[in-house]
C-alpha positions in Angstrom: 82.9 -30.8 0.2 81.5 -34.3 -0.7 81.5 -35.4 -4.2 77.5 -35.5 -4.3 76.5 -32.6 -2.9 74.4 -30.2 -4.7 75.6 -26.3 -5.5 73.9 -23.2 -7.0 73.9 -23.1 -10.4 76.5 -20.0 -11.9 74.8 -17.9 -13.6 75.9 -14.8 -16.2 74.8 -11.8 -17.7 74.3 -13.9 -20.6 72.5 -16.8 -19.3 70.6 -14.8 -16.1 67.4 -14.7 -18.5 67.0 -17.9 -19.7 68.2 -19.1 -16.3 66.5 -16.8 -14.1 64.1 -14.2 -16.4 62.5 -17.0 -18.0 61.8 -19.3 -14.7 58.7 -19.9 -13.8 59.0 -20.1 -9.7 61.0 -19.2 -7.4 64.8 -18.1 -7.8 67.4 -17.1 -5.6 70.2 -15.3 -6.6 73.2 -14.4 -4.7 75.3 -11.4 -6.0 78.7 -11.8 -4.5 82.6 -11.4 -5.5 86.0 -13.5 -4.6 87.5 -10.9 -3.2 84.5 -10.0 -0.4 85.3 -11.4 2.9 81.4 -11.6 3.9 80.3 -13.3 0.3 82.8 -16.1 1.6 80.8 -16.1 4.7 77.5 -16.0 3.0 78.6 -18.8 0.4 78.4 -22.1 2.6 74.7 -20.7 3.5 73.8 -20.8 0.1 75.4 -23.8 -0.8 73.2 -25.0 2.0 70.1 -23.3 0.8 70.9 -25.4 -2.9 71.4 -28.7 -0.8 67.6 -28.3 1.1 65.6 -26.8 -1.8 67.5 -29.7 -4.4 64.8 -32.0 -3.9 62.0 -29.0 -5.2 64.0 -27.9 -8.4 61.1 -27.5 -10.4 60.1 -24.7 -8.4 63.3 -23.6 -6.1 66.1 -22.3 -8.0 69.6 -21.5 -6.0 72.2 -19.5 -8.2 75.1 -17.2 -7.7 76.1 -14.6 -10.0 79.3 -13.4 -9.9 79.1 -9.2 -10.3 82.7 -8.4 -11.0 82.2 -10.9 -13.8 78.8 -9.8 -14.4 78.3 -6.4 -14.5 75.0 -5.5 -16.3 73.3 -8.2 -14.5 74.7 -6.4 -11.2 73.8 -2.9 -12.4 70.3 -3.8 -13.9 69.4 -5.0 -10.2 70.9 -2.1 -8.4 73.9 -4.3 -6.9 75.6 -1.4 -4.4 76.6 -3.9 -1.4 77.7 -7.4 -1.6 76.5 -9.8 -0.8 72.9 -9.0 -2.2 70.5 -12.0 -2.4 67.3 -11.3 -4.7 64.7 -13.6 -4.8 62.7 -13.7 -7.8 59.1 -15.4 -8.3 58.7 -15.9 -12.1 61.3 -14.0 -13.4 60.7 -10.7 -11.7 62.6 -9.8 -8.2 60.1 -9.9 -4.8 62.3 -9.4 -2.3 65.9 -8.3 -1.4 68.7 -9.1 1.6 71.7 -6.9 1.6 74.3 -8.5 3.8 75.4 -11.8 5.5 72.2 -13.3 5.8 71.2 -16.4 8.1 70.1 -19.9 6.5 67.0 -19.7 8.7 65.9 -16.1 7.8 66.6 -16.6 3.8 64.1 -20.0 4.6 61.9 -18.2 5.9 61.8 -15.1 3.3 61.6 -17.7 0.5 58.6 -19.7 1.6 56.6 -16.5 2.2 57.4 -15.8 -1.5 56.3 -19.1 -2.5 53.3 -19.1 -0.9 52.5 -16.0 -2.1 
């Protein structure tokens, strides 16, 4: 990975509401844990979702939140299956993917939240 490029922020059971809760536009938040096989797939789509929406930071968020680390943040969201990717619009959660999830379809899921 090249020195510049941009990741999701890490997020925490302590820091998910000022980071996420308190965020007025769009957030997406991957749930995922080292030792899941398809989070390390999921991952470099993510890390490509933070590189596209970098640019529109004021209102796209990208963030990870690590649920073995995190568990009230986890449980509080109904985290059964990793990955999970909740996307939030002003703090409150609009839509879910459970699964290895395409760049294209998590594009396409987050601009119909944002244009909502």
């Amino acid at each position: 990975m090249m020195a510049n490029s941009v990741t999701p922020i890490e997020i925490t059971d302590a820091s998910f509401g000022a980071e996420i809760g308190d965020f007025s536009g769009v957030a997406i938040v991957d749930f995922w844990a080292a030792w899941c096989g398809p989070c390390r797939m999921q991952g470099p789509i993510i890390d490509k979702l933070a590189e596209e929406y970098h640019a529109k930071d004021e209102i796209v968020k990208v963030a990870k939140l690590n649920v073995d680390e995190n568990p009230r943040t986890a449980e509080k969201y109904g985290i059964m299956s990793i990955p999970t990717v909740i996307i939030f619009k002003n703090g409150k959660p609009v839509d879910k993917v459970v699964g290895v999830t395409p760049l294209a379809v998590l594009k396409r899921r987050v601009e119909q939240v944002a244009s909502v």
